[in-house]
CHARMM-style PDB file with segment names, atoms N, HN, CA, C and O in Angstrom:
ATOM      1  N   UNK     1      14.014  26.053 -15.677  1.00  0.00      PROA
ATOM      2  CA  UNK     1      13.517  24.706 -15.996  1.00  0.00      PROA
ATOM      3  C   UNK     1      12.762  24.121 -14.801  1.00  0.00      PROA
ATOM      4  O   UNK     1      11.546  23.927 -14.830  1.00  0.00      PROA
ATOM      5  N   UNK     2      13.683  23.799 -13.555  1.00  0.00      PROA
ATOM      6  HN  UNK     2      14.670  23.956 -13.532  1.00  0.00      PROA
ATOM      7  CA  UNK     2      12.939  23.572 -12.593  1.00  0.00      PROA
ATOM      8  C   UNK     2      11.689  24.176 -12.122  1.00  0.00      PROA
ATOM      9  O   UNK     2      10.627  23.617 -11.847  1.00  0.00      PROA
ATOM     10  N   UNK     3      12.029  25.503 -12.074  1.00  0.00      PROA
ATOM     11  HN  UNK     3      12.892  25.957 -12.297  1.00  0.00      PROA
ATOM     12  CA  UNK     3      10.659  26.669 -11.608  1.00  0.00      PROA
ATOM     13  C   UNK     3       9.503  26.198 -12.380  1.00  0.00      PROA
ATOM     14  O   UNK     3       8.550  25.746 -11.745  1.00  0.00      PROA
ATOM     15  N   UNK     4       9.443  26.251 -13.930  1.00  0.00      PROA
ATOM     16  HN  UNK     4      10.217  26.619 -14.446  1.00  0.00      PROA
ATOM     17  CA  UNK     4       8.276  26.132 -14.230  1.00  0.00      PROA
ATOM     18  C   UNK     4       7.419  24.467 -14.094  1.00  0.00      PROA
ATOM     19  O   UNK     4       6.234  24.133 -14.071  1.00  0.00      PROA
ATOM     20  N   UNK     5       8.941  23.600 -14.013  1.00  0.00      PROA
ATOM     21  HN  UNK     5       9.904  23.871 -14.031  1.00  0.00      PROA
ATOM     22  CA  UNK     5       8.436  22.105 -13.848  1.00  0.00      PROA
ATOM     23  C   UNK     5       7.537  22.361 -12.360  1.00  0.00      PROA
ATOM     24  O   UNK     5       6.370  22.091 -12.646  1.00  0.00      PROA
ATOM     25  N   UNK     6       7.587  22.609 -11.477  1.00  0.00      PROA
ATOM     26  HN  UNK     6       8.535  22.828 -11.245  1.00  0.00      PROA
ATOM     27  CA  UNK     6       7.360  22.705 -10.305  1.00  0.00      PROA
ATOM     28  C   UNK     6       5.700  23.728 -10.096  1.00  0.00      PROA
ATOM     29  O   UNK     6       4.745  23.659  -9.322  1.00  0.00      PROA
ATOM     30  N   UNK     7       6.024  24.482 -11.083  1.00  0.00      PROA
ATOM     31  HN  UNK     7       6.800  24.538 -11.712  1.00  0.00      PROA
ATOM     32  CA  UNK     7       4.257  25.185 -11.078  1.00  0.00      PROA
ATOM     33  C   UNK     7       3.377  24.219 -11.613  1.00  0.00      PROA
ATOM     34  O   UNK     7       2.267  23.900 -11.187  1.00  0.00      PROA
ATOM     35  N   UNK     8       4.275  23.589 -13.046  1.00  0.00      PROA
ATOM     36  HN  UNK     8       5.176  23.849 -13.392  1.00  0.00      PROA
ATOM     37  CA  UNK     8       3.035  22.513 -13.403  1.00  0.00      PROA
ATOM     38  C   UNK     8       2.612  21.255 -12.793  1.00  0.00      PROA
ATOM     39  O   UNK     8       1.664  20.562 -13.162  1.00  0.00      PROA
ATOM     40  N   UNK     9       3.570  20.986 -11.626  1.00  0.00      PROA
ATOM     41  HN  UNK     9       4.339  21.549 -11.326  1.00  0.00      PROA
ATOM     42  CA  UNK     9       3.008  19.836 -10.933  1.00  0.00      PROA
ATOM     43  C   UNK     9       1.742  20.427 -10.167  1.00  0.00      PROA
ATOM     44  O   UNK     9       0.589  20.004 -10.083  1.00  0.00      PROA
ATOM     45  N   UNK    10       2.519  21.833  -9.507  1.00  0.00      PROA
ATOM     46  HN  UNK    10       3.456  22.176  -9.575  1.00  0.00      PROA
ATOM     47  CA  UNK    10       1.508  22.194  -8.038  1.00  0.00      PROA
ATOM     48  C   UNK    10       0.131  22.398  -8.860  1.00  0.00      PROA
ATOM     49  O   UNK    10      -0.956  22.117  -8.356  1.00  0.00      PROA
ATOM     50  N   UNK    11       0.265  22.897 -10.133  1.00  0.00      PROA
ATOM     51  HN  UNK    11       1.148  23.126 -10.543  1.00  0.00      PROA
ATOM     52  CA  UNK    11      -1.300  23.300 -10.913  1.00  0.00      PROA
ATOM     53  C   UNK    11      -1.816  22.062 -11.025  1.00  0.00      PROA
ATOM     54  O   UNK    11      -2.886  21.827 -10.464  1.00  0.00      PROA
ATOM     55  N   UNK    12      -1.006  20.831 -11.928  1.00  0.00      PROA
ATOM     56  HN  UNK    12      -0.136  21.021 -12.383  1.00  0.00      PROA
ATOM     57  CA  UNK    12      -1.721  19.333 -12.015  1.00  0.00      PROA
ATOM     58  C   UNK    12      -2.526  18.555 -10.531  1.00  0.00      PROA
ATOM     59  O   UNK    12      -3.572  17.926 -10.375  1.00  0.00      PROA
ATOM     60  N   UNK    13      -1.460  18.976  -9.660  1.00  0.00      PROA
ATOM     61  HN  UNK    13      -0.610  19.487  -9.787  1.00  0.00      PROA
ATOM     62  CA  UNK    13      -2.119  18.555  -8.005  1.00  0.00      PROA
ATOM     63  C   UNK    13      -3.296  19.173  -7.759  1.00  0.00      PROA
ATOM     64  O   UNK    13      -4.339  18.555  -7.542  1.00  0.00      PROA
ATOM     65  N   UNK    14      -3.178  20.625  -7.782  1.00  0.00      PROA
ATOM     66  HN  UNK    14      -2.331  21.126  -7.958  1.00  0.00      PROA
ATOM     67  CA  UNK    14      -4.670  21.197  -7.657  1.00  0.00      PROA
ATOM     68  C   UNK    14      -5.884  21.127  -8.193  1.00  0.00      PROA
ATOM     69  O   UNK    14      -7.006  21.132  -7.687  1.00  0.00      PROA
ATOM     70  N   UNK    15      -5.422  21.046  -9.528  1.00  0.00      PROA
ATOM     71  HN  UNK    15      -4.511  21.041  -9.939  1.00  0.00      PROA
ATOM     72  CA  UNK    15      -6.777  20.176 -10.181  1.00  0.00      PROA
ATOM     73  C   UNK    15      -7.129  18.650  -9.783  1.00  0.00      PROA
ATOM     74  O   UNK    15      -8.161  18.018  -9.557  1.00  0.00      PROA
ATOM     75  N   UNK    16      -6.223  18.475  -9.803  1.00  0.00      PROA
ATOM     76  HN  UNK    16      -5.384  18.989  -9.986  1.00  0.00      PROA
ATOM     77  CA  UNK    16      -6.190  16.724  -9.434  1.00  0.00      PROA
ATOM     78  C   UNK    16      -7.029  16.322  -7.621  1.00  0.00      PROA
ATOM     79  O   UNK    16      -7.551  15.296  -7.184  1.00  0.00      PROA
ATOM     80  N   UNK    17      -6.840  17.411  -7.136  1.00  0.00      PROA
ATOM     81  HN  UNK    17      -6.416  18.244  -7.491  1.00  0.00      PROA
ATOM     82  CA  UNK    17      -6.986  17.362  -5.900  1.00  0.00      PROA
ATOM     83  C   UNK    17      -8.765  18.039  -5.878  1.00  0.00      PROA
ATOM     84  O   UNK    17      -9.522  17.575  -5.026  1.00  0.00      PROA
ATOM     85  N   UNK    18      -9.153  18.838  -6.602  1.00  0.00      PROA
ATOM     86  HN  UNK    18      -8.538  19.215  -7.295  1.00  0.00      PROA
ATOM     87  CA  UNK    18     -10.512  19.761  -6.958  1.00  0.00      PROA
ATOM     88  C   UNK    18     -11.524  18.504  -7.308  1.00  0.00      PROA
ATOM     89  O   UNK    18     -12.706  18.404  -6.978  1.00  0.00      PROA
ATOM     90  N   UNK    19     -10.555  17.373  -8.232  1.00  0.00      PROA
ATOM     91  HN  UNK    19      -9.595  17.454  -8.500  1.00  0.00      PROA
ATOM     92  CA  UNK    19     -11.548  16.388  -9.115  1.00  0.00      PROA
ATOM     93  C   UNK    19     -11.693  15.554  -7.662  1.00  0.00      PROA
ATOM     94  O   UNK    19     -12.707  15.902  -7.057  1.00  0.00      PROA
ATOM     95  N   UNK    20     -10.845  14.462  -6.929  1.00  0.00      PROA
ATOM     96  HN  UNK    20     -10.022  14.180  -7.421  1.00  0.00      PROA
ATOM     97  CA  UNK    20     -10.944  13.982  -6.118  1.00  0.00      PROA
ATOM     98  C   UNK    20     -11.985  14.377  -4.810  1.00  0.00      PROA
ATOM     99  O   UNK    20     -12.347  13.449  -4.087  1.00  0.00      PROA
ATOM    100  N   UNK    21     -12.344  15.435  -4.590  1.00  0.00      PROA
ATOM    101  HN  UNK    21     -12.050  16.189  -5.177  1.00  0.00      PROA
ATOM    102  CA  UNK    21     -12.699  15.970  -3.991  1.00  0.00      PROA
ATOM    103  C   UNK    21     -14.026  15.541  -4.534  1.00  0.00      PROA
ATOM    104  O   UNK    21     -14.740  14.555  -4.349  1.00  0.00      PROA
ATOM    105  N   UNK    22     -14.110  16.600  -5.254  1.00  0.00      PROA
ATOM    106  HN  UNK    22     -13.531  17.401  -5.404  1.00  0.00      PROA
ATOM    107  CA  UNK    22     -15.752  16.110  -5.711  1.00  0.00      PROA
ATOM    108  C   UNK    22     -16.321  14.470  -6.616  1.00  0.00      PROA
ATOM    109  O   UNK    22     -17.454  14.146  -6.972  1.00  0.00      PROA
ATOM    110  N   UNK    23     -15.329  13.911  -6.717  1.00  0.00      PROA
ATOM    111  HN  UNK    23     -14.409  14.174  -6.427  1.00  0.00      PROA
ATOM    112  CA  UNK    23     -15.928  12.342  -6.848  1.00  0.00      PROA
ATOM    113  C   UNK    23     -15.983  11.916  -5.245  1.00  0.00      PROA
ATOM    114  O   UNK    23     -16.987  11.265  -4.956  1.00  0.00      PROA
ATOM    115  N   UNK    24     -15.238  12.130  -4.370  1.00  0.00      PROA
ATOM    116  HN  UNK    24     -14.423  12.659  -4.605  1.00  0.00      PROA
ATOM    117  CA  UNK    24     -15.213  12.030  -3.016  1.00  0.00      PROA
ATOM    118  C   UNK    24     -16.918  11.777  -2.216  1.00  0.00      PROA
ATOM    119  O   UNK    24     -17.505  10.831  -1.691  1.00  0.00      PROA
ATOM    120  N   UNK    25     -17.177  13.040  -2.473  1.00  0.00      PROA
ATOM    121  HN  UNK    25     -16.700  13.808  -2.900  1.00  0.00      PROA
ATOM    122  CA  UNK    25     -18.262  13.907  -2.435  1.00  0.00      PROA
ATOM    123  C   UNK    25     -19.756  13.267  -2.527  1.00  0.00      PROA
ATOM    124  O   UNK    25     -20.720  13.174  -1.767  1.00  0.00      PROA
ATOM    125  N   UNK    26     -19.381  12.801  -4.108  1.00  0.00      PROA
ATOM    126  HN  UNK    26     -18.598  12.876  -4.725  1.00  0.00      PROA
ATOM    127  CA  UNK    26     -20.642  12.414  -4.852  1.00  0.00      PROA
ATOM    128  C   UNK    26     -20.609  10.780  -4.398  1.00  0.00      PROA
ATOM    129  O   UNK    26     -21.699  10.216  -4.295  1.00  0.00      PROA
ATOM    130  N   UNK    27     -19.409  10.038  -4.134  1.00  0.00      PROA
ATOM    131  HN  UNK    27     -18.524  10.496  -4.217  1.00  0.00      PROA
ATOM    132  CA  UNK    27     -18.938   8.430  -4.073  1.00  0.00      PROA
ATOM    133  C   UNK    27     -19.840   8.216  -2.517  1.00  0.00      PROA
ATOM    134  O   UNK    27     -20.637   7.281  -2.442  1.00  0.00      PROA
ATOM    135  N   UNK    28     -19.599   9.318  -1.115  1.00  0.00      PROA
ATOM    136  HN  UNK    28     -18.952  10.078  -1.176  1.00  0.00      PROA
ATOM    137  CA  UNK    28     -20.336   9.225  -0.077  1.00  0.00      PROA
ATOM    138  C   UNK    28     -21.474   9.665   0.385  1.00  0.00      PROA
ATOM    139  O   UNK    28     -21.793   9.612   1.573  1.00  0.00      PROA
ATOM    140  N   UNK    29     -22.481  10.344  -0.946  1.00  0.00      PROA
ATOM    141  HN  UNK    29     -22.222  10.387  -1.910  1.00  0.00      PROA
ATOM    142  CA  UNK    29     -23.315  10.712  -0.777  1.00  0.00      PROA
ATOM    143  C   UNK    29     -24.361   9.388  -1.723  1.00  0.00      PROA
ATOM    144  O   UNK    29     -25.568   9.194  -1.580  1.00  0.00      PROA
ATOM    145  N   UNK    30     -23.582   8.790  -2.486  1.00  0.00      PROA
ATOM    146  HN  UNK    30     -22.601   8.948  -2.601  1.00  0.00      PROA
ATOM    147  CA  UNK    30     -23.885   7.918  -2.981  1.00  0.00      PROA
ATOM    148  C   UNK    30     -24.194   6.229  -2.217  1.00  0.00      PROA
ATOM    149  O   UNK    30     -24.931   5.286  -2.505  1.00  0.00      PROA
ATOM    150  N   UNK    31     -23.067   6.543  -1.003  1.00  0.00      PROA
ATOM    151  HN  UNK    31     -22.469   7.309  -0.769  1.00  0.00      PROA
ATOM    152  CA  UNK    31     -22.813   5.208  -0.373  1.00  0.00      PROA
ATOM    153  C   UNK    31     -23.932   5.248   0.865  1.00  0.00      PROA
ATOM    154  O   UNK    31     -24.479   4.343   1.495  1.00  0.00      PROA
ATOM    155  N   UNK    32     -24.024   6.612   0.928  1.00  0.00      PROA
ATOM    156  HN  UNK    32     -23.580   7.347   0.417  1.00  0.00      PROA
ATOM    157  CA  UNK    32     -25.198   7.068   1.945  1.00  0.00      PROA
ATOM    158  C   UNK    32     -26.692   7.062   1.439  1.00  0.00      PROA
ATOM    159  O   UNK    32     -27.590   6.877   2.260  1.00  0.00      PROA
ATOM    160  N   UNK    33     -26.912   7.215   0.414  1.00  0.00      PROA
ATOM    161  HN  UNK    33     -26.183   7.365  -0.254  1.00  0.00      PROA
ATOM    162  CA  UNK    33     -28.248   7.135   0.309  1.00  0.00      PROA
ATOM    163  C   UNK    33     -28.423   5.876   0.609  1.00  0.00      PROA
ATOM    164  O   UNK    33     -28.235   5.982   1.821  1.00  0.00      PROA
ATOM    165  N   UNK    34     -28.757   4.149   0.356  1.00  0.00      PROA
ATOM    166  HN  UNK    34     -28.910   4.064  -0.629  1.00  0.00      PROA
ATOM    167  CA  UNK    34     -29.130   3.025   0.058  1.00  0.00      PROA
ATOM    168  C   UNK    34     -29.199   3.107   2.234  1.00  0.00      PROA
ATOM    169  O   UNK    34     -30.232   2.795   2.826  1.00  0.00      PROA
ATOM    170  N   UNK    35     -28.326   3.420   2.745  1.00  0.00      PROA
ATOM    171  HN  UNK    35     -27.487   3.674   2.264  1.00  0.00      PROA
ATOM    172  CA  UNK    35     -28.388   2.937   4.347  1.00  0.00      PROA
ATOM    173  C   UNK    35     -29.200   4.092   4.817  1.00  0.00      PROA
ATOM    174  O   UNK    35     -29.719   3.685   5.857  1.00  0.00      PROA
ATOM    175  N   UNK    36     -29.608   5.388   4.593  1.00  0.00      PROA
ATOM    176  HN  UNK    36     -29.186   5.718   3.749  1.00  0.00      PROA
ATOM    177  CA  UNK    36     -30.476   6.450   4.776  1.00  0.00      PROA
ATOM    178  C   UNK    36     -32.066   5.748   4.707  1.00  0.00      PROA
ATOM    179  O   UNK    36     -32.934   5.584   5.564  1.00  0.00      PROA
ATOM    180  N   UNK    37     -31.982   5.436   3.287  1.00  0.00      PROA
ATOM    181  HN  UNK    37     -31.277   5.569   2.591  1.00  0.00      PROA
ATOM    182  CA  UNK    37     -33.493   4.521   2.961  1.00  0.00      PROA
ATOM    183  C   UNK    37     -33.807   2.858   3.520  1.00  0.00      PROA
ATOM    184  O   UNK    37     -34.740   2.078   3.708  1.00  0.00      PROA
ATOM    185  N   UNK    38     -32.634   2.936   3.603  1.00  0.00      PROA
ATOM    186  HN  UNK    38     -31.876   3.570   3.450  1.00  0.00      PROA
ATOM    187  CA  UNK    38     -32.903   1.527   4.593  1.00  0.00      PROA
ATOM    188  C   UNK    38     -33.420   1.986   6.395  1.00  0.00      PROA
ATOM    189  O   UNK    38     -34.476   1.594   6.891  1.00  0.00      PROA
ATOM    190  N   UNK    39     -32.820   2.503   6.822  1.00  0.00      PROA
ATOM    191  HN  UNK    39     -31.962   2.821   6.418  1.00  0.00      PROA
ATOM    192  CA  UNK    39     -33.274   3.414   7.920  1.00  0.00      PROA
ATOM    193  C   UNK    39     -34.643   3.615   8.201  1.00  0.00      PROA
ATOM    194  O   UNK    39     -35.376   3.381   9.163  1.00  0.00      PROA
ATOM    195  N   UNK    40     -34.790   4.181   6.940  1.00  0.00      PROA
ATOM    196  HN  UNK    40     -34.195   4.371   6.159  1.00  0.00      PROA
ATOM    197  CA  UNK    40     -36.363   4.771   6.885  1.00  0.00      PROA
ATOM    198  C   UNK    40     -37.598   4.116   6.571  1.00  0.00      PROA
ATOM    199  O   UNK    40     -38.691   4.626   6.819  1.00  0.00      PROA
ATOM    200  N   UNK    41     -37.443   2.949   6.008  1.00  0.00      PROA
ATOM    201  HN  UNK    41     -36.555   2.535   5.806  1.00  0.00      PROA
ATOM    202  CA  UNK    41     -38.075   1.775   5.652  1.00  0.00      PROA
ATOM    203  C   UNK    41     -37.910   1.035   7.038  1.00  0.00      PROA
ATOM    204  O   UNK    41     -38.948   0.974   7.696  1.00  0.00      PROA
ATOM    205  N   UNK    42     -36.659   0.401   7.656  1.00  0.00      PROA
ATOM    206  HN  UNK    42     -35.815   0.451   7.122  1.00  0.00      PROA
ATOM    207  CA  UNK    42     -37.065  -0.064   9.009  1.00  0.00      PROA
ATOM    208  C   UNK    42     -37.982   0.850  10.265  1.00  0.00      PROA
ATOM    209  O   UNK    42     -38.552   0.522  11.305  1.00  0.00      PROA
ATOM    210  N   UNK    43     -37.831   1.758   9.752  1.00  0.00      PROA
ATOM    211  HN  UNK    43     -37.367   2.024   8.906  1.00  0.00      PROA
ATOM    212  CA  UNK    43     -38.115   3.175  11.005  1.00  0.00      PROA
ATOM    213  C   UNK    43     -39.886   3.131  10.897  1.00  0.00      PROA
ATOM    214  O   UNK    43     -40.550   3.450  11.883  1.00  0.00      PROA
ATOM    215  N   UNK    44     -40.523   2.721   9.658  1.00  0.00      PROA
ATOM    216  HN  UNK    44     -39.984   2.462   8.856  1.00  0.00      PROA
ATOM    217  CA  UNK    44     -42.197   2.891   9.102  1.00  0.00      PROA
ATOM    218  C   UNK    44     -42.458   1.830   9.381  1.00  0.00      PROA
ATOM    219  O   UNK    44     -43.669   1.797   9.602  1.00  0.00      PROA
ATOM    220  N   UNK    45     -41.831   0.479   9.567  1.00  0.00      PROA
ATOM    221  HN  UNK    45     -40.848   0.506   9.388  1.00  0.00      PROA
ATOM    222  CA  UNK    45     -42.458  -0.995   9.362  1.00  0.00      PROA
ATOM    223  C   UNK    45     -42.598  -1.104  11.062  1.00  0.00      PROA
ATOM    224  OT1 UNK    45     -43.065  -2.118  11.580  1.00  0.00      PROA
TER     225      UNK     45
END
């Protein structure tokens, strides 16, 4: 009972941990573009 309760957490974590990751990912590449182009717009003027 325990054994298999215990694979399905570590499997739910790992996925859980795969998704986080890549919203992670996409959330600071996201937060980075707008101050990248701001950069680059002060950097031409």
């Amino acid at each position: 009972m325990w054994g298999s309760w215990s694979a399905y957490i570590q499997l739910t974590f790992q996925s859980l941990m795969t998704i986080v990751r890549g919203s992670a990912s996409h959330a600071v590449l996201d937060a980075l573009r707008p101050i990248l182009s701001a950069r680059r717009s002060e950097n031409h003027e």
